[in-house]
N, C-alpha and C positions, 0 to 999 in steps of 0.2 A: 940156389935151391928154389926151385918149382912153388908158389904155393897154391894147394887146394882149392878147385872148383868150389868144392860145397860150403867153402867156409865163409861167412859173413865177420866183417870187422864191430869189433864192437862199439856202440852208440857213447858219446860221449856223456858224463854225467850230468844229468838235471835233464837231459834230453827223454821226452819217452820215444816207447816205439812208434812207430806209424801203420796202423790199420790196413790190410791189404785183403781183398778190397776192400774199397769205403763202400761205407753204407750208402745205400740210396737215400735220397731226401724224402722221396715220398712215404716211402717204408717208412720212416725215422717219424716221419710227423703222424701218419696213422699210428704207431705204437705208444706215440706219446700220453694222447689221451687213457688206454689201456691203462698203463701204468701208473697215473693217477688215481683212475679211478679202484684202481686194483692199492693203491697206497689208502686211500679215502676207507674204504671200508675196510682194511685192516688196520688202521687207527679208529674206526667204528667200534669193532669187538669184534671181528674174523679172522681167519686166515686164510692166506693163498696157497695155493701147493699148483705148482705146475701152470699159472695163468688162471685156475679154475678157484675162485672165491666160495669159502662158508662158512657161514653163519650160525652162530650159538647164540641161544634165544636168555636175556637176562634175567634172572630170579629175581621174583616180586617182593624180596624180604622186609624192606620198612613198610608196603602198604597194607601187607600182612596182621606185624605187628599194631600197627594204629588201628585196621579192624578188632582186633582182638580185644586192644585198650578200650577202646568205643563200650565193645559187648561185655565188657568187664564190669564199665564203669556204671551202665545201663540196669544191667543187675542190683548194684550195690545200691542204688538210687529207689528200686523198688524194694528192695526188702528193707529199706531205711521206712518207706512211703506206709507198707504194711505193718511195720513195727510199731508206729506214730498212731495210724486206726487202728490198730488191737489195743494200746494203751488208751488212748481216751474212750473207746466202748470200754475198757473195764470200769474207768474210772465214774463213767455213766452209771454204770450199771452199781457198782459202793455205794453212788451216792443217793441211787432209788431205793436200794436195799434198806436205806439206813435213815431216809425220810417217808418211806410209805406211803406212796399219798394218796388222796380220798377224792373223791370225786368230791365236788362243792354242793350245795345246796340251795336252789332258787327258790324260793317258797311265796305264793300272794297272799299277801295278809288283808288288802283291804282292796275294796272298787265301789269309787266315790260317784254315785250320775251324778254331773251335771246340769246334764239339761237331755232328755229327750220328746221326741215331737215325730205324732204321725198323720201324713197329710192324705185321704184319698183324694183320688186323682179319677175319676168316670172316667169310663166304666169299670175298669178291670186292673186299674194299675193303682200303687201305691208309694209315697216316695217317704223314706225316713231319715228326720236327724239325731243325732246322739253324740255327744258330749263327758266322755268315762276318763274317769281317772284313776289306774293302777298303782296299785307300792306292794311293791317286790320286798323281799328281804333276804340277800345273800349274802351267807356263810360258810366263811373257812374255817374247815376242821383238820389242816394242815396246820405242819411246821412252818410252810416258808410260805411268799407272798404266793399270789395269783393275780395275773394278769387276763381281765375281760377283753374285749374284742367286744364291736359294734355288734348291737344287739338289735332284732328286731320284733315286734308284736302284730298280730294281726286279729281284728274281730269278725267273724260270721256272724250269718242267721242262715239256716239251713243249707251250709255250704256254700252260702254265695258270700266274696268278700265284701265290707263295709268300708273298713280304713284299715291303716296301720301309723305304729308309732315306731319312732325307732330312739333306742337308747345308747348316748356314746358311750364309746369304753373307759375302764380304769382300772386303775391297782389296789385290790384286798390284802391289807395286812393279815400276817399269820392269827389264826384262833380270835375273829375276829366276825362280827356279823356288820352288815353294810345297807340300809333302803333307798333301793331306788325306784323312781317314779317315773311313768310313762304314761302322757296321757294321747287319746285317740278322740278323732273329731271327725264326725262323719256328717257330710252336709249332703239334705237332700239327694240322698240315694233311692233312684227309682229302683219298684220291686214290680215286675210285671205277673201275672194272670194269678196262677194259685200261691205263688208266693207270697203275692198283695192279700191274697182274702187270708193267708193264713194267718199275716200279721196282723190285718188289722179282726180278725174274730178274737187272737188271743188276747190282742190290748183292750178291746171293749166287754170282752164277757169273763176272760179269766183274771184279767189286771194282772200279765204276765209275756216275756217278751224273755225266750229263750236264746242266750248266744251262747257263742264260744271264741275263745282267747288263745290262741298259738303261737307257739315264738320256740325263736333254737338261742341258747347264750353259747357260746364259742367260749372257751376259757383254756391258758394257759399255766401250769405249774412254773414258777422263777424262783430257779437254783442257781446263786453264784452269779447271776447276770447271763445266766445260759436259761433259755424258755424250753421245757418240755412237749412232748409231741401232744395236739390240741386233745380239749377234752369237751365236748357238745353237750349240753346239757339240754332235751327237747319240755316244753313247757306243753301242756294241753289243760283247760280251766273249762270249766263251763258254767257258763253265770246266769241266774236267773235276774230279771227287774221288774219292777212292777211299775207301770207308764204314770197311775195318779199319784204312788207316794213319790215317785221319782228316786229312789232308793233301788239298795240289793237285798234279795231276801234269800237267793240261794248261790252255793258258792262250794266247787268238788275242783280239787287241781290233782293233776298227775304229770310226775317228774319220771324221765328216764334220764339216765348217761350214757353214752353211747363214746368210746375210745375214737379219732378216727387220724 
């Protein structure tokens, strides 16, 4: 028996078959890269279909959620932050309710001359010294201390300044009166044209020698070791002296308070 043209014997086993044709090498080696890179970005997060690679764009889910947390946390931080100042302005606020306070009281009780002396000077100018000594007496008609701040004094004669003194600060106990003293030393202040004749006409014919005394005391209320917002107390005095007794013979003060 004849056998068949068309039939092929079969391969033995473990044997494969053999490629007809074989591939070209050059072919083989340009597809190779292909196929990697086509492997590459389908272990990226694509897929291929047909040689042609695409690409699905990956959701931002955790950087989402930590914006979120962020804007959460950010919130709770400020309504923590406003909670904390609305409680202590109330607590502010009890405890002015509940002390009332008063403004203090600066008041001059005395002004001591020491020494003053007017020198003319031809033609037209005049120089003076003076030598004063102030005592204050401030009171608190609070419950709780008060605390001064540096304080200053200044003397005139018809608006032109002389000296000044300056007084340090301290702490007034509550319901409690306090003197202090400040004295001012004016040496040889020239006074030129009508200001020199004014002074020296009034010390020779009236035996009188018109100033004025100005000063601001700065003072705070102390609650709790917490200082309340200042309280200014402005001083305006005007003092009369007489140059032979060397003495004061006239003496108007006025006090404002001013919040500030």
């Amino acid at each position: 028996m004849t056998t068949p043209r068309g039939n092929h014997h079969p391969q033995p086993n473990g044997e494969r078959r053999r490629q007809w044709p074989p591939a070209h090498p050059a072919a083989a080696a340009a597809a190779a890269p292909e196929a990697a890179e086509t492997a590459t970005a389908t272990a990226a997060g694509g897929h291929s279909y047909n040689g042609y690679r695409q690409y699905h764009p990956r959701t931002p889910g955790r950087s989402s959620s930590s914006s979120a947390s962020f804007k959460g946390c950010c919130c709770c931080l400020f309504l923590l932050f406003s909670f904390l100042a609305l409680l202590v302005l109330a607590v502010v606020l009890v405890i002015i309710l509940a002390v009332k306070p008063k403004k203090p009281q600066f008041d001059l009780e005395q002004v001591g001359v020491q020494y003053m002396g007017i020198t003319p000077n031809p033609p037209s100018t005049a120089s003076l010294s003076l030598t004063i000594r102030l005592l204050f007496a401030a009171t608190n008609p609070n419950k709780v201390g008060i605390r001064y701040g540096q304080s200053s004094f200044t003397v005139m004669y018809r608006g032109i300044p002389l000296g000044k003194a300056t007084v340090p600060g301290f702490f007034q106990q509550p319901h409690s009166t306090r003197q202090v003293i400040a004295t001012i030393a004016v040496d040889r202040v020239n006074l030129l044209q009508a200001d020199a004749a004014d002074l020296i006409r009034d010390a020779s014919l009236s035996d009188r020698v018109d100033l004025r005394v100005l000063g601001d005391v700065a003072a705070k209320i102390r609650v709790i070791n917490f200082d309340s917002p200042g309280v200014q107390v402005s001083v305006d005095c005007a003092i009369v002296i007489s140059p032979r007794k060397q003495s004061l013979t006239y003496k108007q003060c006025g006090f404002d308070g001013l919040t500030v």
